[in-house]
C-alpha positions in Angstrom: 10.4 116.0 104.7 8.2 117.0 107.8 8.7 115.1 110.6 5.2 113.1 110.5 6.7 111.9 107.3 8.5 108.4 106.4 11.1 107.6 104.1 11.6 104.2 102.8 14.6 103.7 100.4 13.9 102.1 97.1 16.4 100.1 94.6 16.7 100.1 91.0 13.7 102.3 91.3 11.2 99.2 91.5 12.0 97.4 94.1 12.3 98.5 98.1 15.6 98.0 99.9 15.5 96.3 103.1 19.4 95.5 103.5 20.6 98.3 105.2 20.9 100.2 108.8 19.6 102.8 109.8 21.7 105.3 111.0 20.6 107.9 114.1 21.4 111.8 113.0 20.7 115.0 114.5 17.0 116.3 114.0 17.4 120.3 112.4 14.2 121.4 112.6 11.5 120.2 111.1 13.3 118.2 109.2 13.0 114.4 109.0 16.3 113.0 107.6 17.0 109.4 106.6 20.4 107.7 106.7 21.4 104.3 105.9 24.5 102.1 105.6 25.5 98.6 103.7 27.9 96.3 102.9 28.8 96.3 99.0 28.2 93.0 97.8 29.0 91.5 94.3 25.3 92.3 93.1 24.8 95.7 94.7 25.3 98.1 91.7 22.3 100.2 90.3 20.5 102.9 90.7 19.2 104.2 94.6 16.5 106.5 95.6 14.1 107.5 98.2 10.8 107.7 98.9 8.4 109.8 101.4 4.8 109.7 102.3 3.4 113.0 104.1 0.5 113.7 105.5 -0.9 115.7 109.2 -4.4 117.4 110.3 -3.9 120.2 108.6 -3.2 118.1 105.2 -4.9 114.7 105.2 -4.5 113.8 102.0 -1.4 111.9 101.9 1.4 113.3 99.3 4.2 111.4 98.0 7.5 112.5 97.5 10.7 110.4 95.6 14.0 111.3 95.3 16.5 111.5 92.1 17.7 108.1 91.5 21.7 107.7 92.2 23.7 105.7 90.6 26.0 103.0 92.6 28.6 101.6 90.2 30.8 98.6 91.9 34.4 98.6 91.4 36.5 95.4 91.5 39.3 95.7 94.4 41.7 94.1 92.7 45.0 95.3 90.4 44.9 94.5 87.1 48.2 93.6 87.3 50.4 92.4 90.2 53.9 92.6 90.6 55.6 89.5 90.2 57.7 87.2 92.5 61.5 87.2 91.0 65.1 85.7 92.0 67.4 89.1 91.4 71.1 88.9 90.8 72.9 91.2 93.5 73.9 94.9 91.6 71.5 94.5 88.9 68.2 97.0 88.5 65.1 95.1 89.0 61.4 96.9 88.3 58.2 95.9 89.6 54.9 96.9 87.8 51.3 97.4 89.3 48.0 98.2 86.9 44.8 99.2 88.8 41.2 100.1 87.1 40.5 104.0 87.0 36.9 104.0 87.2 37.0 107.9 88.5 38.6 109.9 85.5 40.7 112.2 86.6 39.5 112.6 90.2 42.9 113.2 93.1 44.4 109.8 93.6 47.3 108.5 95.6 50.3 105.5 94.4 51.9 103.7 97.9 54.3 101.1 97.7 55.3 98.8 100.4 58.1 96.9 101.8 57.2 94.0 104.1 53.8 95.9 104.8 55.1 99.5 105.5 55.0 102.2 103.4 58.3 103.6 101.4 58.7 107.0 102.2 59.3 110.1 99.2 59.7 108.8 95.6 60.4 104.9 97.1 62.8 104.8 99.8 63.4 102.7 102.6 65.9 104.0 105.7 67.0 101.8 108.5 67.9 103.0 111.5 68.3 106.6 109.3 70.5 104.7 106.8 68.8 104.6 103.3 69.1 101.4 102.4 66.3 101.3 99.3 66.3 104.4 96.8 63.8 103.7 94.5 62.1 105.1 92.3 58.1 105.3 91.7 56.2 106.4 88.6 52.6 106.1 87.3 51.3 106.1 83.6 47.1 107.2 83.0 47.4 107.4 79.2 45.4 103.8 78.7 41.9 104.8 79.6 40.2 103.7 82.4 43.4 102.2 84.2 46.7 103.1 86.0 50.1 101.6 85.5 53.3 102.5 88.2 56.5 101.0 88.3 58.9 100.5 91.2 62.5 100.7 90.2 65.1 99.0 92.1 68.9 100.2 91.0 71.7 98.4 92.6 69.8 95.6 94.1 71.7 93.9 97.0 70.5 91.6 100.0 68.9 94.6 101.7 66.2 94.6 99.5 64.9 91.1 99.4 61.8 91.1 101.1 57.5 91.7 100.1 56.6 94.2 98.0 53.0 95.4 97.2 51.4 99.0 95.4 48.5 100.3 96.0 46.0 103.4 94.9 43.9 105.2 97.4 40.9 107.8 96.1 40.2 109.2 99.3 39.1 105.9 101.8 38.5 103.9 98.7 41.4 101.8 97.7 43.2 98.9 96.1 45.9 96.7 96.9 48.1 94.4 94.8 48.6 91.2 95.7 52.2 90.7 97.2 55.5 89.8 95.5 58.7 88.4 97.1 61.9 89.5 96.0 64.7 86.7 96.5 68.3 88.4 96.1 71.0 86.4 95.0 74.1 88.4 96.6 77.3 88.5 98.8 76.1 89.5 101.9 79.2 89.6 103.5 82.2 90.2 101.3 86.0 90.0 102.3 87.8 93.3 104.8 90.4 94.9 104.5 92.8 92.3 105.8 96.5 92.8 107.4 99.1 90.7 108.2 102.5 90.3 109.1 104.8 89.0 106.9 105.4 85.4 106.5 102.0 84.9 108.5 98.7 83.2 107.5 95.8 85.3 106.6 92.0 84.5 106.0 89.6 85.7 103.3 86.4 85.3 104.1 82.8 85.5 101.8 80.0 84.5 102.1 76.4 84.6 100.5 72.7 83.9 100.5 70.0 83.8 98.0 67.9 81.0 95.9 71.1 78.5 96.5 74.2 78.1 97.8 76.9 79.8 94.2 80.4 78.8 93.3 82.4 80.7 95.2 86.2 81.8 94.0 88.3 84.4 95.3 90.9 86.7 92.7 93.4 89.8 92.2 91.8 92.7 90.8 94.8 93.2 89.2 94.2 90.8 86.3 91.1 89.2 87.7 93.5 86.1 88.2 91.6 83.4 90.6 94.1 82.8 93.4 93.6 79.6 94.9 90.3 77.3 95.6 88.5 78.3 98.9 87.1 76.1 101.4 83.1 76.7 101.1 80.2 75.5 103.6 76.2 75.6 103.3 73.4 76.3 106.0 70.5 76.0 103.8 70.8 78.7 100.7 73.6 80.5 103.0 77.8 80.1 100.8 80.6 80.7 103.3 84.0 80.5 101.5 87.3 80.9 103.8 90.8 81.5 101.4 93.9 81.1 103.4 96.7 83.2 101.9 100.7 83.0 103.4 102.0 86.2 102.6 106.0 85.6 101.9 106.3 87.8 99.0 105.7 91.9 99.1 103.3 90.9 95.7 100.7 89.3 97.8 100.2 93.1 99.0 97.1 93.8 96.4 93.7 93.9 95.9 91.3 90.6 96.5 87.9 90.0 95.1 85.4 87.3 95.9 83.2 86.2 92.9 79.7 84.1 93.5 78.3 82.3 90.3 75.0 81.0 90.4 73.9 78.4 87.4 70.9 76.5 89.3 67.7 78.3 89.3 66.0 81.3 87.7 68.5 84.1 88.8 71.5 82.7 87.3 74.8 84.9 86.8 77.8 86.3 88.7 78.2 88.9 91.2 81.6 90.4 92.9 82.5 91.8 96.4 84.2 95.4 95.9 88.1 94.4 96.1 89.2 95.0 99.2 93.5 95.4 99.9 95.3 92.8 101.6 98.4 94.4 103.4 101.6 92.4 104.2 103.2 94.8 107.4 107.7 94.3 107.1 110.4 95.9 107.6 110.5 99.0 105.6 113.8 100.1 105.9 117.4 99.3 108.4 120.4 101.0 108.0 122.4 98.4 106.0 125.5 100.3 107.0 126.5 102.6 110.1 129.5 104.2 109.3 131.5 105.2 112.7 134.3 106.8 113.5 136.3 105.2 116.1 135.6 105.7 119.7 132.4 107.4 118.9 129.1 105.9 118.4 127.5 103.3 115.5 124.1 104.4 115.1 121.6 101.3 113.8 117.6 102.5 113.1 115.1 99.4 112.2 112.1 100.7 110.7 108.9 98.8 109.9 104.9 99.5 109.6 103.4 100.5 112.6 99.4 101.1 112.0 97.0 99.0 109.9 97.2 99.5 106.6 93.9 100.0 104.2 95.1 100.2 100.8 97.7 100.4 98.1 98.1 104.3 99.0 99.0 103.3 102.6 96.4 105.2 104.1 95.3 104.2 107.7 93.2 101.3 108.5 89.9 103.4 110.8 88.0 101.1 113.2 84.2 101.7 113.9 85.0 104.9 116.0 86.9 106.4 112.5 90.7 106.2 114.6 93.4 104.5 112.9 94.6 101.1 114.4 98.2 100.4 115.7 99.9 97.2 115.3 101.0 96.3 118.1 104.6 94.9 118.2 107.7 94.0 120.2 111.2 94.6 118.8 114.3 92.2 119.5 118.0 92.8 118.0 120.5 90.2 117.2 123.9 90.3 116.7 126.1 87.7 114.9 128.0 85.7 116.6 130.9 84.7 113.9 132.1 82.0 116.9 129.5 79.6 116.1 127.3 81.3 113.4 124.7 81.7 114.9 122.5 85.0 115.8 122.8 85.5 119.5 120.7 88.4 121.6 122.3 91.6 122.2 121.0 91.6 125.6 124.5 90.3 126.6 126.8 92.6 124.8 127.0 95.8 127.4 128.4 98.0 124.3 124.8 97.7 122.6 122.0 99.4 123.5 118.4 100.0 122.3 117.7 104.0 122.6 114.4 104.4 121.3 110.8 102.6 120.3 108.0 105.0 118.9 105.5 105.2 116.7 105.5 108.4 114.2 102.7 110.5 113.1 103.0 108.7 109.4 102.5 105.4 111.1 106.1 103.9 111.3 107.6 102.1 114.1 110.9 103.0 115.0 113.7 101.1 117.0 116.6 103.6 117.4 120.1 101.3 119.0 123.4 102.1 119.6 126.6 100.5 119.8 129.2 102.3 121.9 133.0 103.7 121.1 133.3 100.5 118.0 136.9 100.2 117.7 139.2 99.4 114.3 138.7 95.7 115.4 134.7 96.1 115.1 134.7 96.8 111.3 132.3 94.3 109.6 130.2 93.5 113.1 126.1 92.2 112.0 123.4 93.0 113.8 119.6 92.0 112.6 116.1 93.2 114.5 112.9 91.0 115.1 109.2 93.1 114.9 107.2 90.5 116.6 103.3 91.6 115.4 100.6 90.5 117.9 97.4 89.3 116.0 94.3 91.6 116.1 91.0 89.7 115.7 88.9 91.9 115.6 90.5 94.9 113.1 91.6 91.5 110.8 95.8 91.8 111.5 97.1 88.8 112.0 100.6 88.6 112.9 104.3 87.0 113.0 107.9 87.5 113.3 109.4 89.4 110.6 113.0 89.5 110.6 115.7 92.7 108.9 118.8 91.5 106.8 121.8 92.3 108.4 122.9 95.8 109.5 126.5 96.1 109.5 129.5 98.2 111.4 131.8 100.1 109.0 134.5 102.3 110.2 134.6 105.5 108.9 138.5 107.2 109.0 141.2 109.2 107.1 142.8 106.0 105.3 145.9 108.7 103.6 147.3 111.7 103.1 150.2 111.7 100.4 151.9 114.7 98.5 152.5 115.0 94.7 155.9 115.6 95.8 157.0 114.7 99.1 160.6 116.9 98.4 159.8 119.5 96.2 162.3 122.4 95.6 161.3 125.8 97.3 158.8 127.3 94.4 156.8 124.1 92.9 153.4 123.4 93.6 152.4 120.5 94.8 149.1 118.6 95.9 147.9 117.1 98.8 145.6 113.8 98.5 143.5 112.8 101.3 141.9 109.6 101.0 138.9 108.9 103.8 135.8 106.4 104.2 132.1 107.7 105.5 129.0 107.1 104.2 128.8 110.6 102.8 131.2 113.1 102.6 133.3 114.9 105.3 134.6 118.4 106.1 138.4 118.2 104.7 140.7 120.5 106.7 144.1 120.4 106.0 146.6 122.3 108.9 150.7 122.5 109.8 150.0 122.7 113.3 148.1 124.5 115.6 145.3 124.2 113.7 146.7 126.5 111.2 148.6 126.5 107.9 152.1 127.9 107.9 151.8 130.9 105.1 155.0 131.6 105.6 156.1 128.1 104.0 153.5 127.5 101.7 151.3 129.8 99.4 147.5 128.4 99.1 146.8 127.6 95.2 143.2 126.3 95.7 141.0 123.1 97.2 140.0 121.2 99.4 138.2 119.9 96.2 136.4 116.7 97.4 134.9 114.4 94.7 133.1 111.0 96.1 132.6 107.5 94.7 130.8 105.3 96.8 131.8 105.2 100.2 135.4 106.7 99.6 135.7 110.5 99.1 139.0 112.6 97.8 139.8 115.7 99.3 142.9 117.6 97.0 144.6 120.4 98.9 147.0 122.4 96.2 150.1 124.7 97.9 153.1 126.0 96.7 156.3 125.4 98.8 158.2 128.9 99.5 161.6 128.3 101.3 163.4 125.3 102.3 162.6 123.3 105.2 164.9 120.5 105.0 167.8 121.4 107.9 164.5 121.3 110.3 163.7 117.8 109.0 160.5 119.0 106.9 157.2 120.1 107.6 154.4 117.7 108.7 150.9 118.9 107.2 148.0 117.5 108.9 144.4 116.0 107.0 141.5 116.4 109.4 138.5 114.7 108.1 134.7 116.0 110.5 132.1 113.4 110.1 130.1 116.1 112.2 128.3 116.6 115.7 128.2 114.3 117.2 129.8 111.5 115.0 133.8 112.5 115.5 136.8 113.1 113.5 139.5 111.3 112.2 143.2 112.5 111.0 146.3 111.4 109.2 149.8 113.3 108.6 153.0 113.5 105.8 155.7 115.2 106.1 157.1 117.5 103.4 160.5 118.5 102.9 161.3 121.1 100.8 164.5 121.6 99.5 166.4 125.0 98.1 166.0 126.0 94.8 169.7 126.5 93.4 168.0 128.2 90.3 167.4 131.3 92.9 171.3 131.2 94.2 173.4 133.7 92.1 176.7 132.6 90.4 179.7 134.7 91.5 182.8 135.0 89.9 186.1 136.8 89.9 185.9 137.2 86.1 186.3 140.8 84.6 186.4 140.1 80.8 183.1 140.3 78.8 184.4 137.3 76.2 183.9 134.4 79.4 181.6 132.2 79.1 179.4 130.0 81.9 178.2 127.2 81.4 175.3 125.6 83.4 174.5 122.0 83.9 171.3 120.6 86.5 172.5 117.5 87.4 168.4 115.9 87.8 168.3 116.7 91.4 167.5 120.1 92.0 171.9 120.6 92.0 173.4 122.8 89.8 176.3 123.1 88.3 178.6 126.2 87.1 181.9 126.2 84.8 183.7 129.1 83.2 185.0 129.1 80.3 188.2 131.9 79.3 188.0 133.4 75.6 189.7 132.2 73.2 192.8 133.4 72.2 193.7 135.9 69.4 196.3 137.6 68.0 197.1 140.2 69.9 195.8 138.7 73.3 195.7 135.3 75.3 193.8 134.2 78.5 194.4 131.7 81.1 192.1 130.9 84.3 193.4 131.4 87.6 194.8 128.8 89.7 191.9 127.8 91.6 191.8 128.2 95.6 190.1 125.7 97.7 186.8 127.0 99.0 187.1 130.3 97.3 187.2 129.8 93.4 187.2 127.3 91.0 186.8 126.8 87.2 183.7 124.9 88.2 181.2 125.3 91.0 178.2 123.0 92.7 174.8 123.8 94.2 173.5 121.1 95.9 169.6 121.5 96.9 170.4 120.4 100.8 172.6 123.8 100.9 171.2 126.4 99.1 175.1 127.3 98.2 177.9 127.1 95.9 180.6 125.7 96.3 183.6 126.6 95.9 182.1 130.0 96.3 183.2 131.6 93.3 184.2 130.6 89.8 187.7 131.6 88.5 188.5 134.3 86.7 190.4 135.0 83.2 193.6 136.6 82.4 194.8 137.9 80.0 198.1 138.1 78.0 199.0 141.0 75.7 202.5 139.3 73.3 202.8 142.3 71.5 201.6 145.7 70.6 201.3 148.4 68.2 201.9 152.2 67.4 201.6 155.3 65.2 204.0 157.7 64.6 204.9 160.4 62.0 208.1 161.7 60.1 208.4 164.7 57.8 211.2 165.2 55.6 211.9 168.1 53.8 212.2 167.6 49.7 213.3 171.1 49.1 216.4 169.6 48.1 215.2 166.4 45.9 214.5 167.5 42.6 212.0 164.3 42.0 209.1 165.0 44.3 206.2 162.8 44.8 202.3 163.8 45.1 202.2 163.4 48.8 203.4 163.3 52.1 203.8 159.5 53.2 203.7 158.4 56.3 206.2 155.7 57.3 204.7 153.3 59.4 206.8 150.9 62.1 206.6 148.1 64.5 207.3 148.4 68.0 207.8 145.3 70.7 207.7 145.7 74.1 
């Protein structure tokens, strides 16, 4: 209205309103505007309008104006539905419900939760120090009429959580806001680490919990869920701290632990469990239970054990806060055994030991490489033991000890034979050479007549070396056949070299083989001329033969007699011995032969011209003639 107007405010229509301020506005115009403000009170809903009186010089009659009512409707700011106050088991879900009054329809509005009086950010989430440490989830229902519903899920509740929660709606500056609810969380708050220790040390498990009241608190494998032993448990008020000692003497302690918190007093009764977390016992991992030397060379001895902090069954590295993996750190003694006084005495006093190497390799295995020098036949069976002393490490939970190897032991590796089928074979058989040697694993046989070569002129190579192993002891067969006789030289001595390799030495052994002639080879002379002879042979078992000649027998017509032997030169029987190669006498006898008589042919012819009685034929008269 005009300027020279008033307004006066009027409510329910009837009755004027007097409890408001006036507010001061810019003037447009001619325009008099009227603004006022008020606090809602429990009675101010109903129906508001203006009024305006107008009059000036030009129009003294005064006119009265009056605005369209409007209509104030109170809403209550309050939810129809608060969330409730609860005691929540740690891992469980847990969901929290709000119902507000929807006196707008359908008109934009906006759903906030909060945790301990801030906001949760997206679709209910908390972050801490950029961590996420709630991920909720928020939803809203409109299908009653004239009211919302949301919910607030919480999955996986654990200690983080505890804490005030309220909703609340907005519609533009007008809103409500629940009343708030406190979320108790009956959890572990700080379960067991990944523990290490040394083996044959102490270690501590350690849980410990807070929530409506202090749980039972018991500690077990995850293998079978077995409890292991009874903890030692304190209280500060609703805060459980259990402590489990466990000595770890036996390679099965190495395994997974759990803690387990039961609560029976209260309204959030039930069980939670820590994750299991791996307890690793650090040893010895492996010696070298033998070290096969060679004499005069070099026994090797390596004591392995575990070098780096251990995080589970896998033996992955243990990582610290900075993601590097942890050493263990340890000092390494060795022993040797004194047989004197049984006892285990330090090598720092034998001058013939010595300690070559300590590392750590990339896989995470300490290393203690020793030595002993130039071990003689005498040192065979010689103990030696190493100590990893492992230096406790508070803050990466290693606690250490002494952990002590079995005995490593000297054994000394050599050719123990070399023997011959046939130490004196006869020029021809084939024989076989057995070498017999000691090593951890197999050597390089060689097998040589001198000069590290094999006399081909003596012997013909069949086949081998042809090694077979069992155990510790390996065979090496070497198969020749002899050629000529060695025996006037006193035999042949054949050499078995056995090479342990670079750096480890060799070891050898010899036999001599004599090889003697082979008679079989020696022809049989004889001064015999007659085909009807016979010779008769007969081995006398040692590689000697014998030879005897035999005259045909008589007939008839002719007889034989052997000539009268001659020393040296000819005899009815003859010997080849295998250490000569010859016969002797030289020659057999020979056979002669006696003719007693004879016979002959010779025709007559008479003339029967004069015989009147004439036979059919000529005959031939036949006589005998002697010499």
């Amino acid at each position: 209205v005009r300027k020279s107007g008033g307004i006066n405010a009027e409510y329910g229509g009837t009755t004027e309103f007097t409890g408001y301020t006036g507010v001061d506005v810019p003037n447009p115009g001619d325009n008099t505007i009227s603004v006022i403000t008020f606090r809602i009170q429990s009675d101010s809903a109903g129906n508001y309008l203006c009024k305006a009186t107008y009059s000036d010089d030009f129009c003294p009659t005064v006119q009265n104006f009056e605005s369209e009512p409007v209509a104030l409707t109170i809403i209550q700011a309050q939810a129809l539905t608060n969330p409730s106050s609860a005691v929540i088991l740690g891992s469980s879900q847990h969901v929290l419900t709000c119902v507000f009054p929807n006196p707008f329809g359908n008109d934009y509005h906006e759903i906030v939760w909060l945790y301990n009086d801030k906001p949760m950010v997206g679709n209910g989430d908390v972050f801490s120090d950029g961590t996420r440490v709630i991920d909720g989830t928020i939803e809203k229902d409109t299908a009653t009429a004239n009211q919302i519903e949301t919910t607030l899920t919480l999955p996986n509740v654990h200690v983080d959580m505890a804490g005030s929660y309220e909703c609340m709606i907005k519609w533009g500056t007008i809103y409500i806001k629940s009343t708030v609810a406190t979320i108790t969380v009956n959890a572990i708050t700080t379960p067991p680490s990944v523990t290490n220790v040394a083996n044959g040390g102490t270690a501590t498990l350690t849980c410990i919990t807070s929530g409506e009241n202090v749980p039972t608190i018991t500690f077990h494998r995850a293998s079978d869920d077995s409890v292991v032993e009874t903890p030692t448990i304190t209280s500060d008020g609703t805060v459980g701290t259990a402590t489990l000692e466990i000595t770890a003497n036996t390679a099965s302690q190495a395994t997974n632990y759990y803690c387990k918190a039961t609560w029976t007093v209260g309204s959030g009764q039930g069980s939670v469990s820590s994750d299991p977390i791996y307890l690793s016992v650090l040893d010895i991992t492996s010696i070298t239970s033998t070290s096969w030397a060679v004499p005069s060379q070099l026994a090797r001895f390596e004591c392995s054990s575990n070098g780096i902090l251990i995080m589970n069954s896998n033996g992955d590295a243990y990582l610290d806060t900075n993601g590097d993996r942890v050493t263990a750190g340890a000092t390494v003694t060795w022993e040797v055994y004194n047989t004197g006084t049984n006892t285990w005495d330090s090598t720092d006093t034998d001058s013939k030991f010595d300690v070559s190497s300590l590392y750590v390799t990339a896989d995470g295995v300490r290393v203690s490489k020793a030595v002993y020098i130039q071990p003689t036949q005498s040192d065979d069976g010689k103990q030696f033991r190493c100590n990893v002393n492992y230096v406790t490490d508070v803050p990466n939970n290693f606690y250490g000890g002494i952990v002590t190897s079995g005995a490593m032991t000297i054994s000394i590796a050599r050719v123990e034979s070399l023997t011959a089928s046939d130490a004196n074979p006869i020029a021809g058989d084939t024989i076989t050479l057995t070498c017999v040697a000691t090593g951890e694993s197999a050597p390089t046989f060689s097998f040589t007549t001198g000069n590290k070569i094999f006399d081909t002129s003596s012997y013909d190579f069949v086949s081998g070396p042809t090694v077979t192993t069992s155990g510790s002891t390996h065979t090496a067969e070497y198969v020749i056949k002899t050629i000529v006789a060695n025996n006037l030289r006193n035999g042949q001595t054949i050499t078995c070299e056995a090479d342990y390799g670079i750096g480890n030495g060799k070891s050898t052994a010899e036999t001599t083989v004599t090889t003697y002639y082979n008679c079989a080879n020696v022809e049989v002379d004889s001064f015999n001329t007659y085909e009807g002879a016979t010779i008769t042979e007969t081995d006398l078992g040692d590689g000697s033969l014998r030879q005897t000649i035999t005259c045909p027998a008589d007939t008839t017509y002719e007889k034989y007699s052997l000539q009268t032997a001659v020393s040296d030169v000819h005899s009815d029987t003859i010997t080849c011995t295998k250490e000569t190669g010859k016969y002797s006498p030289k020659k057999l006898s020979g056979c002669l032969k006696a003719v007693p008589f004879t016979s002959g042919y010779q025709s007559y012819t008479w003339n029967l011209a004069a015989f009147s009685d004439k036979p059919c034929k000529t005959i031939t008269n036949r006589g005998v003639f002697f010499d």
